[in-house]
ROKOLKOL-950131 format. One record per residue (C-alpha): x, y, z; residue in three letters; residue number from 1. Coordinates in steps of 0.5 Angstrom, whole numbers. Example, Ala and Ser with C-alpha at 12.3 -4.5 7.8 and 13.67 -1.06 7.14 Angstrom:
# ROKOLKOL-950131
25 | -9 | 16 | ALA | 1
27 | -2 | 14 | SER | 2
This chain:
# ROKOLKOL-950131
-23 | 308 | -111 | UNK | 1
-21 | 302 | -106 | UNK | 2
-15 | 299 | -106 | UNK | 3
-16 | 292 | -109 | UNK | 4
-9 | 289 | -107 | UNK | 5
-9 | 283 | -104 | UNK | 6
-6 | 282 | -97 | UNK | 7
-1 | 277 | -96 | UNK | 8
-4 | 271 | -92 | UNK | 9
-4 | 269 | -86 | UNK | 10
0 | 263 | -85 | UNK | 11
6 | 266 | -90 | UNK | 12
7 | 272 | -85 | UNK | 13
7 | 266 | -80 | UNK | 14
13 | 263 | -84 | UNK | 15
17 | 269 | -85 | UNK | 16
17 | 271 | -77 | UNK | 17
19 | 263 | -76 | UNK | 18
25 | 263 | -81 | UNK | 19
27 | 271 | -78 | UNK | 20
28 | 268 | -71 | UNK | 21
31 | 262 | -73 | UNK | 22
37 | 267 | -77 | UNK | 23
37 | 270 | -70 | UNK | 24
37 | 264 | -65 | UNK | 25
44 | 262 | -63 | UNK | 26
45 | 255 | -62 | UNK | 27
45 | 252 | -55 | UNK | 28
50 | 247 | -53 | UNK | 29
48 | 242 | -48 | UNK | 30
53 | 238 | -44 | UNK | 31
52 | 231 | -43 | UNK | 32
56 | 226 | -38 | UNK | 33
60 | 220 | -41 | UNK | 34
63 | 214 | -37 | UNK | 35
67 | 207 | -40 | UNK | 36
66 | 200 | -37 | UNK | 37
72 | 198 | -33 | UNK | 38
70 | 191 | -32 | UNK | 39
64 | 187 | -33 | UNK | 40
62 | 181 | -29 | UNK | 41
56 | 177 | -27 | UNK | 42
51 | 182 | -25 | UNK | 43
55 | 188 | -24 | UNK | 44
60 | 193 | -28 | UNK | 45
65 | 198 | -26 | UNK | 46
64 | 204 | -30 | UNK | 47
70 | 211 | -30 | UNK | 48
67 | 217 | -31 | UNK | 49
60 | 219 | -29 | UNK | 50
62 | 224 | -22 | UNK | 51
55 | 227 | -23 | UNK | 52
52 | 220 | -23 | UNK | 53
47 | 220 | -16 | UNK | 54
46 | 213 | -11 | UNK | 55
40 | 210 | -15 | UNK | 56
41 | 213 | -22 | UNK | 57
39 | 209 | -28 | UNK | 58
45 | 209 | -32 | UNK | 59
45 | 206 | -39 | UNK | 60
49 | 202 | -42 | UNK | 61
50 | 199 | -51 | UNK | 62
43 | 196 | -53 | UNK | 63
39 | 199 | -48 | UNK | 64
41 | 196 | -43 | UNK | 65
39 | 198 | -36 | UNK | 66
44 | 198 | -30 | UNK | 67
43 | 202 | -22 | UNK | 68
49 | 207 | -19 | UNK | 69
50 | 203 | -13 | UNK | 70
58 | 204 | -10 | UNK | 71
59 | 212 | -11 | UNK | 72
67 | 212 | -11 | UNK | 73
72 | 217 | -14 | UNK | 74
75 | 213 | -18 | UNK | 75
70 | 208 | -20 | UNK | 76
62 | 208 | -20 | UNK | 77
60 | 200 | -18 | UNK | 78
53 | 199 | -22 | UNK | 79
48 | 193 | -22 | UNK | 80
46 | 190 | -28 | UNK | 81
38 | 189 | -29 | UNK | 82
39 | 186 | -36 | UNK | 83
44 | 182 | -39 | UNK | 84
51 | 182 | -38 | UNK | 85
51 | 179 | -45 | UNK | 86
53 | 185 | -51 | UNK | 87
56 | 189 | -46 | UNK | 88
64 | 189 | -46 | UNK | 89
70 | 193 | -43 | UNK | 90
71 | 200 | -47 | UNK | 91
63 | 201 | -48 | UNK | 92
60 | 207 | -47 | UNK | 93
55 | 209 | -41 | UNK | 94
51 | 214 | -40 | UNK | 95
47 | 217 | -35 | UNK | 96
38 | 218 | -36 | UNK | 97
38 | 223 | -31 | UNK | 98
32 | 219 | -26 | UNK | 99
33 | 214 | -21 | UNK | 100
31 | 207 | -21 | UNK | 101
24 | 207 | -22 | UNK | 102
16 | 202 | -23 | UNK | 103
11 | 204 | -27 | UNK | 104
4 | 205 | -22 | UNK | 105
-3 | 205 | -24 | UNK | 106
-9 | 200 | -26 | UNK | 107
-7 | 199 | -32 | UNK | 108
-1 | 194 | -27 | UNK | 109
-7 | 190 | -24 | UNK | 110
-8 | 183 | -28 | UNK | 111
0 | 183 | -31 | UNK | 112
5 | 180 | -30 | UNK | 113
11 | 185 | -29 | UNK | 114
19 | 184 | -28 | UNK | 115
21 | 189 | -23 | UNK | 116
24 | 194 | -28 | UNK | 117
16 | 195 | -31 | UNK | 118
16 | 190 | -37 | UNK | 119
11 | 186 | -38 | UNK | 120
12 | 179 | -38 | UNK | 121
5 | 176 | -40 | UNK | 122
4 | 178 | -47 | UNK | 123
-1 | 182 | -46 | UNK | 124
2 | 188 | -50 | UNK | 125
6 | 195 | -47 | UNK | 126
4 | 197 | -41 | UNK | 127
0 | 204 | -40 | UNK | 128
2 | 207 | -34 | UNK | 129
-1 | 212 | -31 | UNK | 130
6 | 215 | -28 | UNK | 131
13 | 212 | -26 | UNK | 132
15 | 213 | -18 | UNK | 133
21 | 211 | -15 | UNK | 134
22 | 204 | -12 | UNK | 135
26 | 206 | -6 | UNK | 136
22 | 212 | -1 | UNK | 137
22 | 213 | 6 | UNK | 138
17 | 210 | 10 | UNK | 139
10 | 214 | 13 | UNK | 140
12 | 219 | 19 | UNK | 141
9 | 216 | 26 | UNK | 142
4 | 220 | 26 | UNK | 143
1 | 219 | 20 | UNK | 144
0 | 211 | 22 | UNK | 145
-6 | 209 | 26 | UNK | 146
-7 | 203 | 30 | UNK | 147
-9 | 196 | 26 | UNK | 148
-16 | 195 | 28 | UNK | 149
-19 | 192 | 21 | UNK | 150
-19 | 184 | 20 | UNK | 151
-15 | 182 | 14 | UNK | 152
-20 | 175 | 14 | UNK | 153
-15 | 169 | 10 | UNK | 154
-21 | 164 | 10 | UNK | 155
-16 | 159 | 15 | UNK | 156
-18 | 158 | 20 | UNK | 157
-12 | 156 | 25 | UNK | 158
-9 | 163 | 23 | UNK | 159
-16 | 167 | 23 | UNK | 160
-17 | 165 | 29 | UNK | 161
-12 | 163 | 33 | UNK | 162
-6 | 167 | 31 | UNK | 163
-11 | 174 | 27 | UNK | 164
-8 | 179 | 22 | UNK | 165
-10 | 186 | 22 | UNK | 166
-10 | 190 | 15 | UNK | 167
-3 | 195 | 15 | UNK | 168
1 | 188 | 20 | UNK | 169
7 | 184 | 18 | UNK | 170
6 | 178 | 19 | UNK | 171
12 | 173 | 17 | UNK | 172
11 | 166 | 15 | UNK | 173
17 | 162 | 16 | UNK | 174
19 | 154 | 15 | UNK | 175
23 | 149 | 12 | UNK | 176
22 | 148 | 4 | UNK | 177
17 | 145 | 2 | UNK | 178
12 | 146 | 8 | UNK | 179
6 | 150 | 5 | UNK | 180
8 | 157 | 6 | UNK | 181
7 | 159 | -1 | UNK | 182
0 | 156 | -1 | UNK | 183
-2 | 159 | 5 | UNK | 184
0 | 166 | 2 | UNK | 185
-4 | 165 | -5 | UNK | 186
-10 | 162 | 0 | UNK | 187
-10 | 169 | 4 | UNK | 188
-11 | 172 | -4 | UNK | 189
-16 | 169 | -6 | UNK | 190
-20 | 170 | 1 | UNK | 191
-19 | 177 | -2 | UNK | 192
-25 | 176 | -7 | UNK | 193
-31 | 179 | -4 | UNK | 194
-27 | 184 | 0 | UNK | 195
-24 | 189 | -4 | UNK | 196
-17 | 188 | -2 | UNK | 197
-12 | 189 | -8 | UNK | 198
-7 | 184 | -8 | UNK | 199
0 | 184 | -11 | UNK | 200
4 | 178 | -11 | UNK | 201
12 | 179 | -12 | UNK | 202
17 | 172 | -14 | UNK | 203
24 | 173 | -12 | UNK | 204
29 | 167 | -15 | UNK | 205
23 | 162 | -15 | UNK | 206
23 | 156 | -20 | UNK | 207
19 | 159 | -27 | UNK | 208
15 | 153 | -26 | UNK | 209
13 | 154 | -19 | UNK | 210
10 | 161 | -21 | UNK | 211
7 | 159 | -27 | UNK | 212
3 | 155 | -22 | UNK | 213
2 | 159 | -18 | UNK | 214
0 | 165 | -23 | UNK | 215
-4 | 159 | -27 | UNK | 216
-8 | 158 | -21 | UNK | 217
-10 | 166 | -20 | UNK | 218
-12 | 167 | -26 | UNK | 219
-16 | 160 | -26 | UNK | 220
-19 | 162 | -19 | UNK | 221
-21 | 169 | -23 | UNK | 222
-16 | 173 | -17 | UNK | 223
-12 | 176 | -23 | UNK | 224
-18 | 181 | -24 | UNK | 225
-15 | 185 | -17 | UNK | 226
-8 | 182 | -17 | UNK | 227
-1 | 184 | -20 | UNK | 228
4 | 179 | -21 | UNK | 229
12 | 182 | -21 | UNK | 230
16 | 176 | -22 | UNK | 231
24 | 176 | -21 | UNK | 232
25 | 169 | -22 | UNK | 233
31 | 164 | -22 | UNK | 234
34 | 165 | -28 | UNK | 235
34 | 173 | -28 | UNK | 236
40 | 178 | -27 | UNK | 237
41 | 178 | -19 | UNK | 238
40 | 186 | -19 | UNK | 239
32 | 185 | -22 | UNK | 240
32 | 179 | -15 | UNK | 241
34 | 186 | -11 | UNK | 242
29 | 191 | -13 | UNK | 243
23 | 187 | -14 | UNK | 244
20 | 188 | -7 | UNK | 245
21 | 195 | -7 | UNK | 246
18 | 195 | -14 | UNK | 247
12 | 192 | -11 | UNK | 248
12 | 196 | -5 | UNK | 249
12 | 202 | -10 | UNK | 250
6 | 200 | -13 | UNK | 251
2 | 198 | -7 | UNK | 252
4 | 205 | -4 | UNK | 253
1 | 207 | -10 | UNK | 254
-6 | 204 | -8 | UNK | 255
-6 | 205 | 0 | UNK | 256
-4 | 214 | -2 | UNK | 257
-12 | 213 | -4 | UNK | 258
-15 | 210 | 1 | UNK | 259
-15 | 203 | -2 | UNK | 260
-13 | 197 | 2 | UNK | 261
-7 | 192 | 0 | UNK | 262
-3 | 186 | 1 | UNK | 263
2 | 184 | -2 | UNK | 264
6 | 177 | -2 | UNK | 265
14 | 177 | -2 | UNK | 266
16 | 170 | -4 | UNK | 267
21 | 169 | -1 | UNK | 268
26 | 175 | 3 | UNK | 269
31 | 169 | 3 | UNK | 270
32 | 169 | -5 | UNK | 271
33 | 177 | -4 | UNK | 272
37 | 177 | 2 | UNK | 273
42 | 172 | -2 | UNK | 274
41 | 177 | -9 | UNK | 275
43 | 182 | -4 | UNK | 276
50 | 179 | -1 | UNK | 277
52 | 175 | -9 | UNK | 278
51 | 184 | -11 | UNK | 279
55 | 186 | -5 | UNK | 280
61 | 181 | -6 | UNK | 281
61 | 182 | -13 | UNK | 282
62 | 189 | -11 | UNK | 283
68 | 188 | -6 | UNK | 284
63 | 191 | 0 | UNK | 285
67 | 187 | 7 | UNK | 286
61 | 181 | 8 | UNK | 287
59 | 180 | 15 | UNK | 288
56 | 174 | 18 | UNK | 289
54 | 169 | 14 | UNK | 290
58 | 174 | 9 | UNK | 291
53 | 177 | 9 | UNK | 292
54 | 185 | 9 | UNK | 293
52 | 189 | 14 | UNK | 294
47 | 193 | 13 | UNK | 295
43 | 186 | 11 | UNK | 296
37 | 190 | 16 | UNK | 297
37 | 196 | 13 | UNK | 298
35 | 193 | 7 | UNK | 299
29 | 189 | 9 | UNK | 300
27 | 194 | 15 | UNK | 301
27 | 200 | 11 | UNK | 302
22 | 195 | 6 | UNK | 303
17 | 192 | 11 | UNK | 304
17 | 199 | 14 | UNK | 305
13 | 202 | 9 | UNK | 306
8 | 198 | 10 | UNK | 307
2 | 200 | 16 | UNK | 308
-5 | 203 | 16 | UNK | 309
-5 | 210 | 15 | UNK | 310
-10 | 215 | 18 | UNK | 311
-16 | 218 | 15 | UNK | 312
-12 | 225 | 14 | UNK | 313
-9 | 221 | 10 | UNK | 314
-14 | 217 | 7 | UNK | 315
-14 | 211 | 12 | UNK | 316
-10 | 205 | 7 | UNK | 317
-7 | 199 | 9 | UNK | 318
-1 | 196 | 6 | UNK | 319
-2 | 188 | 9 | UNK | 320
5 | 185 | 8 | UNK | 321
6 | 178 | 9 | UNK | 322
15 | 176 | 7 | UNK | 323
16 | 169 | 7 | UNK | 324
23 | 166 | 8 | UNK | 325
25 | 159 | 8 | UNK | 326
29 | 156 | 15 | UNK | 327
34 | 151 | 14 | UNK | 328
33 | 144 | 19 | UNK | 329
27 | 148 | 22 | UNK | 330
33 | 152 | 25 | UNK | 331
28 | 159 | 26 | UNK | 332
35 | 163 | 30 | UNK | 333
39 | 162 | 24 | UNK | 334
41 | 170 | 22 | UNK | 335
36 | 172 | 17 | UNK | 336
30 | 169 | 20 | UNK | 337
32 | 172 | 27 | UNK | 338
32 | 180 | 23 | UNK | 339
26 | 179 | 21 | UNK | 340
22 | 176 | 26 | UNK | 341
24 | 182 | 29 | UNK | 342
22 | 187 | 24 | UNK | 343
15 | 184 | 23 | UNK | 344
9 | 184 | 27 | UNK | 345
9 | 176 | 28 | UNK | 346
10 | 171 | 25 | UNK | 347
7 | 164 | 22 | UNK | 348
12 | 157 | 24 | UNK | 349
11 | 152 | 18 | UNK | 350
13 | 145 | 22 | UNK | 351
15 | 140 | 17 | UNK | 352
13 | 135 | 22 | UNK | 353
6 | 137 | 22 | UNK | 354
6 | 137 | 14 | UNK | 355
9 | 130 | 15 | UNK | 356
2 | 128 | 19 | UNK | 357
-2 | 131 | 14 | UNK | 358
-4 | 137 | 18 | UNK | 359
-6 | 142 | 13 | UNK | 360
-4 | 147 | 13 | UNK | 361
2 | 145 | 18 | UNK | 362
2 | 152 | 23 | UNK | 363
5 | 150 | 29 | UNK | 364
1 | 154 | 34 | UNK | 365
6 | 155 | 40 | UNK | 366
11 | 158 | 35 | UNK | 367
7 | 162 | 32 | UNK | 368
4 | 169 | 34 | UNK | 369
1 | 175 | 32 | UNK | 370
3 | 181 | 35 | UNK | 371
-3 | 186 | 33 | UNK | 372
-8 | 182 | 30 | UNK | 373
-12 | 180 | 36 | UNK | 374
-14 | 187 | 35 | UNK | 375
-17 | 187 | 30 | UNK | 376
-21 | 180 | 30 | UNK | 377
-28 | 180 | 30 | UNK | 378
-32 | 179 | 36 | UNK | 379
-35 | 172 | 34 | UNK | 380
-28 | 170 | 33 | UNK | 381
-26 | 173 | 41 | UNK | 382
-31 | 170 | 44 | UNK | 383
-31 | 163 | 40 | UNK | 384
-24 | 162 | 40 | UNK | 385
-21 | 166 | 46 | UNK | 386
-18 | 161 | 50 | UNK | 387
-18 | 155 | 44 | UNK | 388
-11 | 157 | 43 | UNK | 389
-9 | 156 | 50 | UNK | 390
-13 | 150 | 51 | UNK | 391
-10 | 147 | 45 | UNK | 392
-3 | 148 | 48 | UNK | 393
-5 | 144 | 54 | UNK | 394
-9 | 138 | 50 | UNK | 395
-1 | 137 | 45 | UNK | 396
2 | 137 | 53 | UNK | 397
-2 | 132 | 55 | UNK | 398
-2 | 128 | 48 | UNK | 399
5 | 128 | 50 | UNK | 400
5 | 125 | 57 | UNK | 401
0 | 119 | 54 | UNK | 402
5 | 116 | 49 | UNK | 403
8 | 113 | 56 | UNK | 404
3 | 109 | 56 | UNK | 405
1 | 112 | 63 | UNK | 406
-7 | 110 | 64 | UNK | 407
-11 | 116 | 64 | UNK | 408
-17 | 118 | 68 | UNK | 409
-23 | 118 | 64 | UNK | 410
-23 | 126 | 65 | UNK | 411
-16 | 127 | 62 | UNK | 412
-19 | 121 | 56 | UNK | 413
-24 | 126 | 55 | UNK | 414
-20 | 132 | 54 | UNK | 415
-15 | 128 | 49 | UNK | 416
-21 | 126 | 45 | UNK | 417
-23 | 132 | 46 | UNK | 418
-17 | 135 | 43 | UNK | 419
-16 | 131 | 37 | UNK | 420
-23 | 134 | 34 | UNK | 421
-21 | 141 | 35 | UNK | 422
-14 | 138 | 32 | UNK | 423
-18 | 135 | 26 | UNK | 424
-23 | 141 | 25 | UNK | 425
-17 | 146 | 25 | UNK | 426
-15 | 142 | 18 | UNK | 427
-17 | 145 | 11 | UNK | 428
-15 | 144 | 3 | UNK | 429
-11 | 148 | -1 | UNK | 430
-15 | 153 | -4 | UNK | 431
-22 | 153 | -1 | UNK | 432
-22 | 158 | 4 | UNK | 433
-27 | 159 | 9 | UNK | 434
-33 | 165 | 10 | UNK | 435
-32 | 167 | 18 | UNK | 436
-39 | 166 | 20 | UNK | 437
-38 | 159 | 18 | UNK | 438
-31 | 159 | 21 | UNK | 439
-35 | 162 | 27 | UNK | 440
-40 | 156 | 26 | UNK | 441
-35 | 149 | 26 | UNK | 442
-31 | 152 | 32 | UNK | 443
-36 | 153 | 37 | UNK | 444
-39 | 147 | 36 | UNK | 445
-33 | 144 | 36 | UNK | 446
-30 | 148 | 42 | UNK | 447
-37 | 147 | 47 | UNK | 448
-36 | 138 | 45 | UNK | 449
-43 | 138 | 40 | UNK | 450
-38 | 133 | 35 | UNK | 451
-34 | 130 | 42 | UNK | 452
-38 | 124 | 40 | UNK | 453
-37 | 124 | 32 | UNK | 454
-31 | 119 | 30 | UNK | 455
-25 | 123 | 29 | UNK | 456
-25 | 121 | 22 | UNK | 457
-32 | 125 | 19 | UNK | 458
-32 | 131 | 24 | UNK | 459
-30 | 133 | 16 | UNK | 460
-37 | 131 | 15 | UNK | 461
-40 | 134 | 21 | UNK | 462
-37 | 141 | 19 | UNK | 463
-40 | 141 | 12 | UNK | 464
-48 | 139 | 14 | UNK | 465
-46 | 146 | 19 | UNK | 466
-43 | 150 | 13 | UNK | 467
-49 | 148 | 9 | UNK | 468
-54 | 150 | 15 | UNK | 469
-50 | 156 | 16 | UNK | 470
-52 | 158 | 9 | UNK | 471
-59 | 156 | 8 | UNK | 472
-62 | 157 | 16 | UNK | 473
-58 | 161 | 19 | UNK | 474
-56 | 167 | 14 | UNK | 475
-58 | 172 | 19 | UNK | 476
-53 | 169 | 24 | UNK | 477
-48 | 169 | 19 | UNK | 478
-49 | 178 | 17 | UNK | 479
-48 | 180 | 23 | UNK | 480
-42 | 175 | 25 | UNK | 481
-39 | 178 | 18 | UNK | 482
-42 | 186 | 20 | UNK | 483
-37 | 185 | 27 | UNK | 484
-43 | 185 | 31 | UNK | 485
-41 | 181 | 38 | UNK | 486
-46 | 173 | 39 | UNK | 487
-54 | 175 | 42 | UNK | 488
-55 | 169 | 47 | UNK | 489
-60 | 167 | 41 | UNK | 490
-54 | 166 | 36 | UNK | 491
-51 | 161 | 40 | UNK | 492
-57 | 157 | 42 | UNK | 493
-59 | 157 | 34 | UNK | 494
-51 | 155 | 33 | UNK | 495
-51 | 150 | 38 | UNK | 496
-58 | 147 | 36 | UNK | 497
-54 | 147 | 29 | UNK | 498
-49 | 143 | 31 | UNK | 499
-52 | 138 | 35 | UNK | 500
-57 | 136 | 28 | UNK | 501
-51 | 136 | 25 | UNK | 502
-47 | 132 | 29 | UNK | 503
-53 | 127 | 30 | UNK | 504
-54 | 127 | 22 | UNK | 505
-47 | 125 | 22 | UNK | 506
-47 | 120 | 27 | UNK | 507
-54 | 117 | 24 | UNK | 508
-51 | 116 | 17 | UNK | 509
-47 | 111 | 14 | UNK | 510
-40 | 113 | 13 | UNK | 511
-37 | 113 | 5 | UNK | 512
-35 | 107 | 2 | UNK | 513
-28 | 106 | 4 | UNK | 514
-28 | 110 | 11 | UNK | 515
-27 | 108 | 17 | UNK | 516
């Protein structure tokens, strides 16, 4: 007869292993490294203990607060606070978290309002990231570079034509306070719509306000679908100031290793290089010029060097950046704009006198400059505005001798009229940048004299009937100007014959009530 007892089950087989291992197991003691705060002042803590921390660790502090390892002596380690100093005491306990400073990267980043440790600020709820990098890594190998050749089109017309940018530059825009520099940039992002280009906006001790504003108009213009905004405001700890950049340059690295293209917008480096010396003097490091410290260079060189074109082994991404600094009484030789016009490949020079004259956006043309752009620009825009940049220079030079009230010959009078409409062409609202075709479209008719007989006062009005002519007739003309296809002899003669009509509208037409 078959034996009929039941066999014991599975999972009670399972559990009597289980507990048998666990009688056999030894405890494992793992040990952990402490420290004591020493001192706590505004923005940074001396920390004993701690000999196995690491330049960069995140250390933490009571309530979770974070802090960065940044002077490694032996007898007392300096850290940077990214919280709060509030809560935290002399006597409290830290602890080290085994990784370095670090920003979460991904897709999910695009749209949000990040601070530079990767907490939202928008209220949108946690962020999923698809990983954390760290905030510091060193720039792509020289051989890994290409050389800039693609147009990164601002939808301004002094600066895509006279003074070009080219994706994986460095292109600084500098001036006093108050000049337009911060518009220019959130101009050059919203230009960025049709172009697959992701855009990061990084604040740096800004006014809450002032980047309100600046993320209000974003989100309205409908820019935050491929923008991400990390935001390290006024009233934030000094050390959230520092790493902010580096945070959005993690980030954008991140995009440029698959093959993306990016711009990222530092406002300003002036706001970091301060949070940098108000750190580095709290620590007791020797100050400098200026006091600032020493290494003030290193700090932005080794930031805006991580941006550039990459070959196409290595996937062919860009990182565009354009740092913003401030000057002081247009003082452009002052310490730290001279580093950086030396780091970056060109720079845009907001004049505040032009600002004052209601020339917008104020880009001072002989101060300005792009290194690499050129390059890059389009071949309608070589051939339009090839010489205009030289032949502005000339007409301001002759404007000057004329306030003398010397008499001029009728050649020298056509040439200061001449001028002045390429002068009032050159001006453009904020927010309304310009398709390069169309821009291709108002400076050659502008530059071959069709509007030389258009009041001063309504070349505007004489651009707009071109703008519209360009959309409704002349699609054609405007695909291959925007495909990087050079002018046909009958392209010009279809621009020209349009700027003529418009110039002839214009001139036939009553000007609005209130002109004159």
């Amino acid at each position: 007869m078959a034996d009929r007892t039941p066999a014991l089950p599975s999972v009670a087989a399972d559990v009597a292993r289980a507990v048998g291992a666990a009688m056999n197991r030894a405890p494992a003691l793992r040990p952990r490294e402490t420290g004591r705060v020493v001192t706590v002042g505004s923005g940074v803590a001396t920390v004993s203990g701690l000999p196995g921390a690491r330049s960069e660790e995140l250390v933490r502090f009571p309530g979770g607060r974070l802090g960065i390892a940044f002077d490694l002596d032996r007898e007392a380690l300096g850290v940077i606070l990214l919280d709060e100093a509030e809560g935290i005491g002399a006597g409290d306990e830290v602890r080290l978290t085994g990784r370095v400073a670090d920003f979460p990267v991904g897709d999910a980043a695009i749209g949000r309002v990040l601070d530079a440790s990767g907490r939202p600020r928008d209220g949108k709820g946690p962020l999923h990231a698809a990983e954390r990098r760290p905030v510091e890594s060193p720039a792509p190998a020289l051989l890994d570079r290409d050389p800039v050749a693609t147009p990164l089109q601002t939808g301004l017309k002094v600066v895509d034509a006279l003074i070009p940018i080219g994706r994986g530059q460095r292109e600084l825009i500098l001036g006093d306070r108050q000049t337009g520099k911060t518009a220019l940039a959130v101009d050059a992002i919203l230009n960025q719509a049709n172009f697959n280009v992701l855009c990061i906006y990084c604040a740096i001790g800004q006014r809450n306000a002032s980047v309100a504003k600046v993320l209000g108009l974003l989100e309205r213009r409908g820019a935050m679908r491929y923008t991400a905004a990390i935001v390290a405001s006024g009233d934030d700890p000094a050390g959230q100031r520092y790493v902010a950049p580096y945070a959005a340059m993690t980030l954008a690295e991140y995009y440029m290793a698959r093959g993306r293209d990016v711009l990222v917008v530092f406002d300003d480096l002036t706001h970091h290089a301060r949070a940098y010396r108000e750190l580095s003097l709290l620590l007791r490091r020797p100050p400098g010029r200026e006091a600032f410290p020493g290494d003030i260079f290193y700090v932005h060189s080794r930031l805006l060097e991580r941006a550039t074109r990459l070959t196409q082994d290595r996937g062919g991404g860009s990182i565009t950046a354009l740092p913003i600094i401030e000057t002081e009484a247009q003082n452009i030789s002052a310490y730290i704009p001279t580093n950086l016009i030396s780091i970056t490949d060109g720079q845009l020079y907001l004049s505040p006198d032009l600002f004052r004259q209601g020339q917008l956006p104020a880009v001072h043309v002989g101060r300005s400059v792009s290194r690499v752009g050129g390059k890059a620009q389009l071949p309608a825009f070589r051939e339009t505005a090839g010489d205009l940049r030289l032949s502005f220079a000339q007409f301001e030079e002759l404007e000057r001798f004329s306030r003398y009230g010397t008499r001029l010959e009728e050649r020298q009078r056509r040439r200061l009229e001449h001028g002045r409409r390429v002068r009032e062409i050159l001006k453009q609202p904020q927010g309304e940048p310009m398709p390069a075709a169309e821009q291709v479209a108002v400076l050659l008719a502008v530059k071959e004299g069709l509007f030389d007989e258009v009041p001063v006062e309504r070349i505007s009005d004489a651009a707009d009937r071109l703008r519209a002519m360009m959309k409704e007739q002349l699609r054609d003309v405007a695909e291959r100007i925007e495909s990087g296809q050079k002018l046909r002899d009958e392209d010009r003669d279809r621009l020209g014959d349009a700027g003529r009509q418009a110039a002839e509208a214009v001139r036939r037409e009553e000007p609005p009530h209130g002109r004159h």
